[in-house]
N, CA and C atoms as an extended XYZ file, in Angstrom:
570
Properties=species:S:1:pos:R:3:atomname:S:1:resname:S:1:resid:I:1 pbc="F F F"
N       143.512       55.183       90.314 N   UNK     1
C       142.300       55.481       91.078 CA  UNK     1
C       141.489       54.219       91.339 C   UNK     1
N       142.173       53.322       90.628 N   UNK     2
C       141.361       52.269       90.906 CA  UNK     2
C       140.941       51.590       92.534 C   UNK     2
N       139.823       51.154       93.321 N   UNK     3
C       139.989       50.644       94.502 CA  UNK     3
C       139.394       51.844       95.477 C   UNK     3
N       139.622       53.055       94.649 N   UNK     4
C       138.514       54.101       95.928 CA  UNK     4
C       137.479       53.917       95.397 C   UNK     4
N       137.066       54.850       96.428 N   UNK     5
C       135.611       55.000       96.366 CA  UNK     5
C       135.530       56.120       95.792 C   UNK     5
N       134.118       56.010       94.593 N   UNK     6
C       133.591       56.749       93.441 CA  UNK     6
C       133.980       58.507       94.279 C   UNK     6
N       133.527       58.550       95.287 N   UNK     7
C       133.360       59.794       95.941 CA  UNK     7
C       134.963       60.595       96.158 C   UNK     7
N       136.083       59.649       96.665 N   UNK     8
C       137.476       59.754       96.503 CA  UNK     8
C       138.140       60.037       95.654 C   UNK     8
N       137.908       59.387       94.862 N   UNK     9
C       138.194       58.953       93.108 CA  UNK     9
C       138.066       60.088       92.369 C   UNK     9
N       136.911       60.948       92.629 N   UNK    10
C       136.306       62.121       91.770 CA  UNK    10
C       137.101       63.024       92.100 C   UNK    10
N       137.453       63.367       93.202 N   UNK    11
C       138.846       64.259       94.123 CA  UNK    11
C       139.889       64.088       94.169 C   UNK    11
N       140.601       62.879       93.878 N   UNK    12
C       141.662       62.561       93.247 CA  UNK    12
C       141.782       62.704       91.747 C   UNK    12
N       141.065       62.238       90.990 N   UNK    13
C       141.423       62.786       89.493 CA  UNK    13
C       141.274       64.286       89.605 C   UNK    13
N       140.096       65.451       89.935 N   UNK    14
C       140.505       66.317       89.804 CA  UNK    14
C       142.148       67.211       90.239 C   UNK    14
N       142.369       66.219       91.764 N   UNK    15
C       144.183       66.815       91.842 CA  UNK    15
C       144.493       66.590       90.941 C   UNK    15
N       144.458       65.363       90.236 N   UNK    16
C       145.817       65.109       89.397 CA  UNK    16
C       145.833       66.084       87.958 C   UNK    16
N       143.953       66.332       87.376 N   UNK    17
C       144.564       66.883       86.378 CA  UNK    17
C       144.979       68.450       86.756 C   UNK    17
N       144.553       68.918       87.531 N   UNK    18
C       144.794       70.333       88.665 CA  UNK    18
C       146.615       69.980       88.321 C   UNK    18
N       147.278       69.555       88.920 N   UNK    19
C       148.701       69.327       89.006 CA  UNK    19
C       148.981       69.082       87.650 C   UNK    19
N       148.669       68.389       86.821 N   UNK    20
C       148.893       68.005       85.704 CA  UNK    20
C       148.971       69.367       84.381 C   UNK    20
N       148.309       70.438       84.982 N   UNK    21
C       148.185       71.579       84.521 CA  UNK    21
C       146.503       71.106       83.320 C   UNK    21
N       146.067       70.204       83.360 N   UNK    22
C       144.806       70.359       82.542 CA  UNK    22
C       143.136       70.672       82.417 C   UNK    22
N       143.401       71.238       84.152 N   UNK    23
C       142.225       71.957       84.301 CA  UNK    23
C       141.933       73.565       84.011 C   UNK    23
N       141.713       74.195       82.933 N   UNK    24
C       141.574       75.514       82.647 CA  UNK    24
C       140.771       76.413       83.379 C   UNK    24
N       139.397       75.723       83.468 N   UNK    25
C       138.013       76.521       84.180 CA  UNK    25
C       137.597       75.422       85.246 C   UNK    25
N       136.941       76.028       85.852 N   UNK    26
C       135.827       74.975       87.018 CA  UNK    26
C       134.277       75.756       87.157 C   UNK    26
N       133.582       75.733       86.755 N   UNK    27
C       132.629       76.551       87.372 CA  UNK    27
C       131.607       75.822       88.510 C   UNK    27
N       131.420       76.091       89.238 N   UNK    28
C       130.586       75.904       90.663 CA  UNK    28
C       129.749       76.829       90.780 C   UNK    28
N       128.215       76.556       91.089 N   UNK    29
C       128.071       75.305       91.198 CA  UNK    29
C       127.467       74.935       89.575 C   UNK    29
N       127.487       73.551       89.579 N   UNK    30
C       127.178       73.066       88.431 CA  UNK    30
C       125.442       72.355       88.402 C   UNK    30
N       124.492       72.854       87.898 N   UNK    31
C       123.021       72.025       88.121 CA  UNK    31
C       123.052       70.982       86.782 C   UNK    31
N       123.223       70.106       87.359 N   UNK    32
C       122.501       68.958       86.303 CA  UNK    32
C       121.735       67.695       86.957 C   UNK    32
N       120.875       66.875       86.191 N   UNK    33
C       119.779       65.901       86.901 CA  UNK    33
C       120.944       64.572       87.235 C   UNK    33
N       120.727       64.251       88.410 N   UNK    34
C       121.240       62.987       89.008 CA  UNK    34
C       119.984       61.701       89.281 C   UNK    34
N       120.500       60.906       88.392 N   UNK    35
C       119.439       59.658       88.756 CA  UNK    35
C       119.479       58.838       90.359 C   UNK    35
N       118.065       58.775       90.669 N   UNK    36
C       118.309       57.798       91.754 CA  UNK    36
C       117.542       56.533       92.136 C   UNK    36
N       117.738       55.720       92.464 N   UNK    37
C       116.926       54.279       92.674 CA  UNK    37
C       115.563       54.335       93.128 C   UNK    37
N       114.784       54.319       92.561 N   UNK    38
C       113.001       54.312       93.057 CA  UNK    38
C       113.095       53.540       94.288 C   UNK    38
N       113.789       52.556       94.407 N   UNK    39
C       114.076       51.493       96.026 CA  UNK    39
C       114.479       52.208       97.016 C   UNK    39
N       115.824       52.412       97.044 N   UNK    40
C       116.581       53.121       98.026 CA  UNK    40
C       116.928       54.315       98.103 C   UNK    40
N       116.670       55.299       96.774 N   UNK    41
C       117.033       56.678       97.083 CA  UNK    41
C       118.308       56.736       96.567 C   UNK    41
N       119.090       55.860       96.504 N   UNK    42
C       120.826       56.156       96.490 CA  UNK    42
C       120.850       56.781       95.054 C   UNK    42
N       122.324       57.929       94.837 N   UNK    43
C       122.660       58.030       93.513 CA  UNK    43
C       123.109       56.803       92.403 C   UNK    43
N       122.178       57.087       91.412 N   UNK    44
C       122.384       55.850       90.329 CA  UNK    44
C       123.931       56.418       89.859 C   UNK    44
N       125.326       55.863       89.755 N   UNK    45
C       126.529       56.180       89.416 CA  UNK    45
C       126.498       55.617       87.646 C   UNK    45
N       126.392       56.293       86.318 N   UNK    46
C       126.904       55.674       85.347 CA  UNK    46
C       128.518       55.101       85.488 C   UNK    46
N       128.741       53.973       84.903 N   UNK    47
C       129.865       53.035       84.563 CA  UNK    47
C       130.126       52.751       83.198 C   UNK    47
N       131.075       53.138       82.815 N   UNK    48
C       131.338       52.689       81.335 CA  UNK    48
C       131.979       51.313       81.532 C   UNK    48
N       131.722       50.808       80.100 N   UNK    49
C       132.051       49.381       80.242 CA  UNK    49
C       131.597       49.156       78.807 C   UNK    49
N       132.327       47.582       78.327 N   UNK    50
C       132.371       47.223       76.648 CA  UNK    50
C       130.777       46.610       76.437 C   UNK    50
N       130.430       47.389       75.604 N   UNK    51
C       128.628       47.130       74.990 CA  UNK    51
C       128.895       46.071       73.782 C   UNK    51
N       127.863       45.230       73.302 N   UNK    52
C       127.535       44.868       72.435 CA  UNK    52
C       126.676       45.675       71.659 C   UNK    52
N       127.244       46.090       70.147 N   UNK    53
C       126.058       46.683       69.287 CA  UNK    53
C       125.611       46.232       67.868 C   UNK    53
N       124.490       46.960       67.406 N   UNK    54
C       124.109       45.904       66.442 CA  UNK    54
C       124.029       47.596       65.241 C   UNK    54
N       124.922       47.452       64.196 N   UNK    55
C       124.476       48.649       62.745 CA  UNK    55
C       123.288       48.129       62.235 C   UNK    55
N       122.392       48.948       62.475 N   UNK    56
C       121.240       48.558       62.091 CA  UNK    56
C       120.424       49.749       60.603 C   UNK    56
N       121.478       50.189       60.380 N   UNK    57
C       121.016       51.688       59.747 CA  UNK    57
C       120.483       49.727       58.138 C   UNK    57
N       121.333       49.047       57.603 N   UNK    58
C       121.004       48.290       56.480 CA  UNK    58
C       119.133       47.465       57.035 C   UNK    58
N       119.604       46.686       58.389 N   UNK    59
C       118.548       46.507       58.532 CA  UNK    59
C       117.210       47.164       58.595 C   UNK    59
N       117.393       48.255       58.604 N   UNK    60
C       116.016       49.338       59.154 CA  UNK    60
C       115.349       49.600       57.525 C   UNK    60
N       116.696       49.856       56.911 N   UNK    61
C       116.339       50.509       55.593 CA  UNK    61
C       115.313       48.937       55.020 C   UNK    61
N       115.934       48.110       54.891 N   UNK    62
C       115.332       46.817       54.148 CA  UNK    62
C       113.851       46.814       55.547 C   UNK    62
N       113.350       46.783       56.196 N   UNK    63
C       112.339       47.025       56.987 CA  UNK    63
C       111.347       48.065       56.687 C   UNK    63
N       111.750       49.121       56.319 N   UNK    64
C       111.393       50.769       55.945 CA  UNK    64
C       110.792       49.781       54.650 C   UNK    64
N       111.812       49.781       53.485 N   UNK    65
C       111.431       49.162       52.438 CA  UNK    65
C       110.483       48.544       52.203 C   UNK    65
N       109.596       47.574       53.261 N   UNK    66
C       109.037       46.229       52.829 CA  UNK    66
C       107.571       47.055       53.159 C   UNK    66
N       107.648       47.924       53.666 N   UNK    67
C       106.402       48.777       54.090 CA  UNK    67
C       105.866       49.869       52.729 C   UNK    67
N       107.222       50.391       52.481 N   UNK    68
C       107.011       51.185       51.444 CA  UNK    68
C       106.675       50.644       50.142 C   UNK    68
N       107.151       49.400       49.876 N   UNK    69
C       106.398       48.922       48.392 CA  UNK    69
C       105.668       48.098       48.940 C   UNK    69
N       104.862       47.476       49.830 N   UNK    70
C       103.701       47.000       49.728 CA  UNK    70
C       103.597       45.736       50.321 C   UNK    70
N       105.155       45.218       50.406 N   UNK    71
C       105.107       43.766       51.313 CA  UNK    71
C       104.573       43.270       52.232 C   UNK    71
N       104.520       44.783       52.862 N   UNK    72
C       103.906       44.659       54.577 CA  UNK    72
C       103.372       45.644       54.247 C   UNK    72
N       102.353       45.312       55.113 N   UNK    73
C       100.615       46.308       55.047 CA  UNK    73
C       100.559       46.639       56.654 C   UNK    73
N       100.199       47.832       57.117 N   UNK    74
C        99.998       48.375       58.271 CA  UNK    74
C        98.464       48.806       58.590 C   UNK    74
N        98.098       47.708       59.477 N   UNK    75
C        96.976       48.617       59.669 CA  UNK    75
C        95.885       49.051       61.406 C   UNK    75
N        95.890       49.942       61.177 N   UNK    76
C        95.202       50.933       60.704 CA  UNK    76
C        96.464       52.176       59.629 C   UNK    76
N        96.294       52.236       58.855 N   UNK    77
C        97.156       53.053       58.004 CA  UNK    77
C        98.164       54.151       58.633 C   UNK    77
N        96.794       54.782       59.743 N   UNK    78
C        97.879       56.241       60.252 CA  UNK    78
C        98.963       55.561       60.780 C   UNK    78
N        99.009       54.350       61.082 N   UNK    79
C       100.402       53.985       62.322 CA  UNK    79
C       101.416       53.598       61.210 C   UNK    79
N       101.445       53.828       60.130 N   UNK    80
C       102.576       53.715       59.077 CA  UNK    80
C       103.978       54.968       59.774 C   UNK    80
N       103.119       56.208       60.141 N   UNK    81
C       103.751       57.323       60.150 CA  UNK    81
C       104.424       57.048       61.609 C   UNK    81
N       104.019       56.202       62.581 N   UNK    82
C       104.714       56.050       63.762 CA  UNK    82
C       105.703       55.140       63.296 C   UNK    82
N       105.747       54.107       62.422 N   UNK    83
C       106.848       53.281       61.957 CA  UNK    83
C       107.618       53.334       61.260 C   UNK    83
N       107.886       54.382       60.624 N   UNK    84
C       108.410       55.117       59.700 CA  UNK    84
C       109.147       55.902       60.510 C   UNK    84
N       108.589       56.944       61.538 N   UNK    85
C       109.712       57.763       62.054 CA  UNK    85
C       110.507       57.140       63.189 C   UNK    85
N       110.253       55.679       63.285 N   UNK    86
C       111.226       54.754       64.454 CA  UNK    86
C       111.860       54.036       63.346 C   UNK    86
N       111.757       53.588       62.149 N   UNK    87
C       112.609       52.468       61.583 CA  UNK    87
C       113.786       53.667       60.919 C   UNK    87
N       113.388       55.037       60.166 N   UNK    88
C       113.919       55.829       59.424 CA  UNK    88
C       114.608       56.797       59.809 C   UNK    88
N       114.806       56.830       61.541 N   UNK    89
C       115.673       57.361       62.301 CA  UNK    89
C       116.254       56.675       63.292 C   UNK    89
N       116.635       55.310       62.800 N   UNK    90
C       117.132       54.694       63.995 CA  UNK    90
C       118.770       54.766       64.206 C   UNK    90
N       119.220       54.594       65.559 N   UNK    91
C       120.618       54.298       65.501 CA  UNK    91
C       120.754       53.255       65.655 C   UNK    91
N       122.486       52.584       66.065 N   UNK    92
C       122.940       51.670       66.006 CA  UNK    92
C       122.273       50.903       67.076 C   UNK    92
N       121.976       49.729       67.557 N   UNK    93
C       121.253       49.588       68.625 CA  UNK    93
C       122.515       48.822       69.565 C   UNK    93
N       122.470       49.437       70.956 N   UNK    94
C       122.938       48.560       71.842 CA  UNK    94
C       122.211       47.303       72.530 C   UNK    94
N       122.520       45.753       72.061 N   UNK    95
C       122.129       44.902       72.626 CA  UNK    95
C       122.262       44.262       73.531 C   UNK    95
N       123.299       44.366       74.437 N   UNK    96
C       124.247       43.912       75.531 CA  UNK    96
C       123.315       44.663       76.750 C   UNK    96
N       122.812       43.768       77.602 N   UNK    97
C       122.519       44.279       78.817 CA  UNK    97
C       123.128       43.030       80.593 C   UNK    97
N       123.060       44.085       81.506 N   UNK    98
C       124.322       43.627       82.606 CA  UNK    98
C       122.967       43.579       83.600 C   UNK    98
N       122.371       41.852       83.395 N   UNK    99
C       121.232       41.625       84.221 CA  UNK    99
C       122.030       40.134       84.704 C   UNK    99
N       120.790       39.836       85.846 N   UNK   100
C       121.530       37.758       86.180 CA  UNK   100
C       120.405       37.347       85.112 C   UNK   100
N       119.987       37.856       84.568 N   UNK   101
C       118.572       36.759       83.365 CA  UNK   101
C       118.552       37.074       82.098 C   UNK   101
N       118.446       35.851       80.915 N   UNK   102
C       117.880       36.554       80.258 CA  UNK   102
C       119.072       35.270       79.116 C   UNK   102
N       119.189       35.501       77.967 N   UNK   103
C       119.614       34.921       76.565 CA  UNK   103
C       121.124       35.740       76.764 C   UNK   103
N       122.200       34.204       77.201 N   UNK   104
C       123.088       35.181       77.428 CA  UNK   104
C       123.914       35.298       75.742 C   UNK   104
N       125.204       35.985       75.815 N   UNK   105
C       125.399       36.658       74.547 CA  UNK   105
C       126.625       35.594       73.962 C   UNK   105
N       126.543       35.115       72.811 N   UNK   106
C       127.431       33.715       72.271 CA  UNK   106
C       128.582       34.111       72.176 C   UNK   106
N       129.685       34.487       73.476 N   UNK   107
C       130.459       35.451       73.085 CA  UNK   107
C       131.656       34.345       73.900 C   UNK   107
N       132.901       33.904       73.641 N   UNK   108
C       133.807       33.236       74.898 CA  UNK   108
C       134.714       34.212       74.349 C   UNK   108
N       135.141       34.059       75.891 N   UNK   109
C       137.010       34.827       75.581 CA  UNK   109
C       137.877       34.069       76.746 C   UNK   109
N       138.915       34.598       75.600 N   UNK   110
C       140.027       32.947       75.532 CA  UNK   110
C       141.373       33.592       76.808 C   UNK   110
N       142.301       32.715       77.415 N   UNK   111
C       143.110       33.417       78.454 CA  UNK   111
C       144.102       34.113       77.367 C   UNK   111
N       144.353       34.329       76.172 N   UNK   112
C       145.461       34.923       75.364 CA  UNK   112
C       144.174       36.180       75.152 C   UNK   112
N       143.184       36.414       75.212 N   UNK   113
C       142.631       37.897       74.456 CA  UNK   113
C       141.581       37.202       73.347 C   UNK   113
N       141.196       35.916       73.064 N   UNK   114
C       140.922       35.728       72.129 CA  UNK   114
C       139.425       35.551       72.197 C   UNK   114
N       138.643       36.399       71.121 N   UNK   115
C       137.117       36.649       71.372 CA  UNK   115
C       136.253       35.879       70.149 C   UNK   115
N       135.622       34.902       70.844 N   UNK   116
C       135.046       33.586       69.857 CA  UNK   116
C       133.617       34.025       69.952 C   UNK   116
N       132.389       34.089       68.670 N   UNK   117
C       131.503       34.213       69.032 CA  UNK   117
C       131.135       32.867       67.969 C   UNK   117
N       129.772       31.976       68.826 N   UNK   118
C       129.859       30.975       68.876 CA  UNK   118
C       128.180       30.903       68.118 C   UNK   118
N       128.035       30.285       66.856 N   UNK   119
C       126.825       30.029       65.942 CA  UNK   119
C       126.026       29.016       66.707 C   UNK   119
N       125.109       28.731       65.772 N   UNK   120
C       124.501       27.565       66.232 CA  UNK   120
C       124.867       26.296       66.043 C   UNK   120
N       125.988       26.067       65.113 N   UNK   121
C       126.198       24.760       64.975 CA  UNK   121
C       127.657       24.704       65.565 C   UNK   121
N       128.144       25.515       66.194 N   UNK   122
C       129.598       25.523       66.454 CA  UNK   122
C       129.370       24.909       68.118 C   UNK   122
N       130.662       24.372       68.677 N   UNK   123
C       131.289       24.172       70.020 CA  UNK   123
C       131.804       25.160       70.290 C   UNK   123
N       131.306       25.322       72.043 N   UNK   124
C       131.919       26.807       72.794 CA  UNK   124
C       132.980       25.959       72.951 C   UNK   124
N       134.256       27.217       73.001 N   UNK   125
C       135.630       26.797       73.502 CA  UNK   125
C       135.848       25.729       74.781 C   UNK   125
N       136.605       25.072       74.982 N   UNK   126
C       136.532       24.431       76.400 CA  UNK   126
C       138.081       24.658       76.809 C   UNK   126
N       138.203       24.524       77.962 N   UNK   127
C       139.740       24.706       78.812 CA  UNK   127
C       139.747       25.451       79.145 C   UNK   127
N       141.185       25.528       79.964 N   UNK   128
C       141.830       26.546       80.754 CA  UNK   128
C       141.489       27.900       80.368 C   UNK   128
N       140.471       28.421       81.406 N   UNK   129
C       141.074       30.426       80.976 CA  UNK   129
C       139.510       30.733       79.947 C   UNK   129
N       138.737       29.833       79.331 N   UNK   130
C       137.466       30.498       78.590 CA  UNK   130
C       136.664       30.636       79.634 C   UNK   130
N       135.725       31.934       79.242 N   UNK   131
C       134.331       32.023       79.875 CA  UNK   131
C       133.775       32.862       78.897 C   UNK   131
N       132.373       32.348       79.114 N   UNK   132
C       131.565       32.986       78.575 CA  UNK   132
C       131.232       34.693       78.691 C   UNK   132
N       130.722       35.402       77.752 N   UNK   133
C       130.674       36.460       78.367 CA  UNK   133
C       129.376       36.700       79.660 C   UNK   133
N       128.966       37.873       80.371 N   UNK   134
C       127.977       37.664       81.334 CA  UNK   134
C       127.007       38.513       80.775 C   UNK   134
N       126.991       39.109       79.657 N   UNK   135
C       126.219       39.841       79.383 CA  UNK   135
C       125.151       39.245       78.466 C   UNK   135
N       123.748       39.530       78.852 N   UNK   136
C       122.439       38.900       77.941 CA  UNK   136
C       122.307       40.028       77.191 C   UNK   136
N       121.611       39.413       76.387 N   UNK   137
C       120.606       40.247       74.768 CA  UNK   137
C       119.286       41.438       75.591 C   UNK   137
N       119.658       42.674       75.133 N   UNK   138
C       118.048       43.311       75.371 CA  UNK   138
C       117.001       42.580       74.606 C   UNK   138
N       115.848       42.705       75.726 N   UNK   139
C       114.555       41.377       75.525 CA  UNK   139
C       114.295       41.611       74.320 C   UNK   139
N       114.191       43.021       73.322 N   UNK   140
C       113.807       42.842       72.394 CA  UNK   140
C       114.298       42.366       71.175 C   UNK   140
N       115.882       42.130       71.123 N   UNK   141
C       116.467       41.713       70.295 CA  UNK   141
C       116.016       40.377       70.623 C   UNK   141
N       116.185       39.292       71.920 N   UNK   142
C       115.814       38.178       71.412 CA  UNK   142
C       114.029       37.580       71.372 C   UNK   142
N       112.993       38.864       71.603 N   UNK   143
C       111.701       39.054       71.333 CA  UNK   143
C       111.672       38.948       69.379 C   UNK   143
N       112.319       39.765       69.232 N   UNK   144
C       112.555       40.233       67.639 CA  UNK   144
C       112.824       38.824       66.599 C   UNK   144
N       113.748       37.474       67.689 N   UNK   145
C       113.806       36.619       67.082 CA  UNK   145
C       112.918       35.561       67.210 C   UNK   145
N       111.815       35.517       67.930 N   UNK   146
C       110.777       35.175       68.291 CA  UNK   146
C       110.640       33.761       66.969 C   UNK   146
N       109.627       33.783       65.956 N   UNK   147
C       109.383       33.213       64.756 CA  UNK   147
C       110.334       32.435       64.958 C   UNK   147
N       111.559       32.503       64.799 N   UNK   148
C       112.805       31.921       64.425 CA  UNK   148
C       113.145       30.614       65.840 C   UNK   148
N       112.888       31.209       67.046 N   UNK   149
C       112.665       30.327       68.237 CA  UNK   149
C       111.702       29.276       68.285 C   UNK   149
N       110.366       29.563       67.599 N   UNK   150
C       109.588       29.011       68.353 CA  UNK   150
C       108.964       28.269       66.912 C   UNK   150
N       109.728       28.405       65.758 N   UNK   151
C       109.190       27.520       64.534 CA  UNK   151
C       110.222       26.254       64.518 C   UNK   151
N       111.648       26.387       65.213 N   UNK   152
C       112.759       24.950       64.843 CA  UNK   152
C       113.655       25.836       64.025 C   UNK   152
N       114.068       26.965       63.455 N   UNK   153
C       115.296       27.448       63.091 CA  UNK   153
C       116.365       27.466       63.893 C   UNK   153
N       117.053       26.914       63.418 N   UNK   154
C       118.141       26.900       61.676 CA  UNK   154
C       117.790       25.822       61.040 C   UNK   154
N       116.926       24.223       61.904 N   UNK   155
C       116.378       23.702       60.457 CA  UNK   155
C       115.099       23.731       59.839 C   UNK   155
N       115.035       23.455       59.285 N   UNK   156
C       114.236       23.369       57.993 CA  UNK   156
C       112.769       22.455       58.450 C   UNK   156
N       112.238       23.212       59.292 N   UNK   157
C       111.274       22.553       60.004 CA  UNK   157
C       109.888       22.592       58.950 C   UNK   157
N       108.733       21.570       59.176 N   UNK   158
C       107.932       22.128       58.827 CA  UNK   158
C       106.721       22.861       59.196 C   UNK   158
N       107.174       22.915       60.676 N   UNK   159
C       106.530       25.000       61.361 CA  UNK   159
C       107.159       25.654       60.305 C   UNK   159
N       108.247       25.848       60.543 N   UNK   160
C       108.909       27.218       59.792 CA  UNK   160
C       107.905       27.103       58.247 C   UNK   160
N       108.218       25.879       57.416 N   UNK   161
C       107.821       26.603       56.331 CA  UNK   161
C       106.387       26.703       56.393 C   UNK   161
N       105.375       26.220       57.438 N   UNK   162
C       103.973       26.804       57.269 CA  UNK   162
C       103.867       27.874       57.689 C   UNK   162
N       104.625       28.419       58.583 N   UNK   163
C       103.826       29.786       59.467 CA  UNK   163
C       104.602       30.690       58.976 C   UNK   163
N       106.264       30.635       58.505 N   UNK   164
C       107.163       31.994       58.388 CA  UNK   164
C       107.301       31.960       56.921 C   UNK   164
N       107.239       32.907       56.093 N   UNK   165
C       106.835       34.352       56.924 CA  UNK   165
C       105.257       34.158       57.240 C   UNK   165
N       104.790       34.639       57.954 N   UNK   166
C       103.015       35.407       58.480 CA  UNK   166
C       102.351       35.491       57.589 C   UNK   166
N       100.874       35.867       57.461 N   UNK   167
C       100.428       36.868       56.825 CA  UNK   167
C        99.840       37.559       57.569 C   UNK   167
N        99.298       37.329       58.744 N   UNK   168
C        98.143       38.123       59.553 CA  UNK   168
C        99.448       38.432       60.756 C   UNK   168
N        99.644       39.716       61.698 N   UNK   169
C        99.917       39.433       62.400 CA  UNK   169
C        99.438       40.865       63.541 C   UNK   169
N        98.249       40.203       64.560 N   UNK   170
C        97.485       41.224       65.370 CA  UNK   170
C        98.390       41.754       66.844 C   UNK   170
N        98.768       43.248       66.483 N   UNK   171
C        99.421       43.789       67.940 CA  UNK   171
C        99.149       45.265       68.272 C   UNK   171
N        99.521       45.331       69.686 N   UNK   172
C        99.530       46.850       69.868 CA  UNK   172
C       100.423       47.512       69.054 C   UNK   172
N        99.997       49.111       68.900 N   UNK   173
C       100.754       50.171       68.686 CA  UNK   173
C       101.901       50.462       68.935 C   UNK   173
N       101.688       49.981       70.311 N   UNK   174
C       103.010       50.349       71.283 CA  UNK   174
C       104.236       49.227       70.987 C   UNK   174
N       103.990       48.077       70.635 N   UNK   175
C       104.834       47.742       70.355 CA  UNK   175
C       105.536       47.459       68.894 C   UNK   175
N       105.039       48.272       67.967 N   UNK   176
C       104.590       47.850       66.499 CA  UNK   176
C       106.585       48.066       66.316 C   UNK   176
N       107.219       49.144       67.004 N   UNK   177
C       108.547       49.424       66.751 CA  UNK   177
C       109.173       48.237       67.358 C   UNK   177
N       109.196       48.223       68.502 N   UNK   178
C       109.754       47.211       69.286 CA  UNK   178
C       110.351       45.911       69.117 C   UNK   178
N       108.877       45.430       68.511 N   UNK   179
C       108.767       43.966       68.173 CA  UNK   179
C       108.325       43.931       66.631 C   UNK   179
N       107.756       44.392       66.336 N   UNK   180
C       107.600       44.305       65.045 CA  UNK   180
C       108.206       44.747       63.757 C   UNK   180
N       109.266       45.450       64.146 N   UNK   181
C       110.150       45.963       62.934 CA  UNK   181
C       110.996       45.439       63.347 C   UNK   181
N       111.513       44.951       64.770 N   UNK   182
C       112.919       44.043       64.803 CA  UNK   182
C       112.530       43.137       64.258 C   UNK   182
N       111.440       41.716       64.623 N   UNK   183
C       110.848       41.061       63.507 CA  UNK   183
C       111.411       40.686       62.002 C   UNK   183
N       110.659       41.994       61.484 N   UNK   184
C       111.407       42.256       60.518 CA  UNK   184
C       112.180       42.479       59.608 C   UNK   184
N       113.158       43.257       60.404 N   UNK   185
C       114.625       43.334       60.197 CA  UNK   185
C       115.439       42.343       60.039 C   UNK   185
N       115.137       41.261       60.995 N   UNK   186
C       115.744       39.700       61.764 CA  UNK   186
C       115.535       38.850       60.446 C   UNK   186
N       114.316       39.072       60.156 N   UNK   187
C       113.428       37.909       58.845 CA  UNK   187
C       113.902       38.699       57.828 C   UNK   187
N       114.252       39.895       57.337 N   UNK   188
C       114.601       40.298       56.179 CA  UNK   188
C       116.270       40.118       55.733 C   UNK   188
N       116.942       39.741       56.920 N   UNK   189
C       118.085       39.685       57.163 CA  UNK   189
C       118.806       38.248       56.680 C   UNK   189
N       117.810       36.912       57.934 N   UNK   190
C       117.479       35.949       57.632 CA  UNK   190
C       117.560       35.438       56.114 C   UNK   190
């Protein structure tokens, strides 16, 4: 099916599994919500494709943690209970996003299959057949590493050791999950 069009494509796989004998039921019509472009109107089509993700269930818990015995102080107090039910129900997070901007992802792959992800002190692959991957970091993962950017980490600066960790640190509500428990997570990890 590859090479038609989405609209073709959808009518051709149904022949085939129709012929194939693996269509049992069809029901018509079917109501469900279709996204569309605030610009142009057109149907937004989902695409699957390989994500970058991050298990974050260890990080959240050590985050959750630093709140619950006392490390980190929240205040005004009630917003404990908004950070608590975003760090203590989180899933895995997908970080991989398919923009032209942004912190792209330290990822090369090699012309044999071979998938290098590349530190800070390492050389990206060079030659025949590497590229980088095209996919950047969601803003908040590299928001989250913020401190770590803007003190001189990985060395041993002396920003880093005056300012990190914080003690004061003044923000909205709205972003207290966002940015401030990735933060967290990043520096507890760290």
């Amino acid at each position: 099916f590859q090479g038609l069009d989405r609209l073709e494509a959808r009518s051709a796989i149904v022949a085939a599994l129709r012929a194939d004998g693996r269509i049992v039921a069809e029901k018509r019509p079917y109501v469900h919500s279709v996204g569309h472009c605030s610009r142009c109107k057109t149907t937004i089509e989902p695409r699957l494709s390989m994500q970058w993700w991050v298990k974050v269930g260890p990080l959240a818990k050590a985050a959750g943690d630093a709140v619950r015995d006392g490390r980190v102080k929240i205040h005004p107090q009630e917003m404990e209970k908004r950070y608590f039910d975003w760090v203590d129900n989180l899933h895995d997070w997908c970080i991989s996003r398919q923009l032209w901007w942004g912190h792209r992802i330290p990822v090369w792959y090699g012309p044999n299959g071979e998938v290098v992800c590349v530190g800070p002190d390492d050389e990206a692959p060079t030659g025949e057949g590497w590229h980088q991957d095209t996919d950047v970091l969601d803003t908040w993962f590299s928001s989250g590493l913020w401190p770590f950017s803007t003190l001189g980490w990985p060395e041993q600066t002396e920003s880093l050791a005056k300012f990190y960790p914080n003690s004061v640190l003044v923000t909205g509500y709205d972003i207290l999950f966002f940015w401030v428990a990735r933060m967290m997570m990043f520096g507890l990890y760290a």
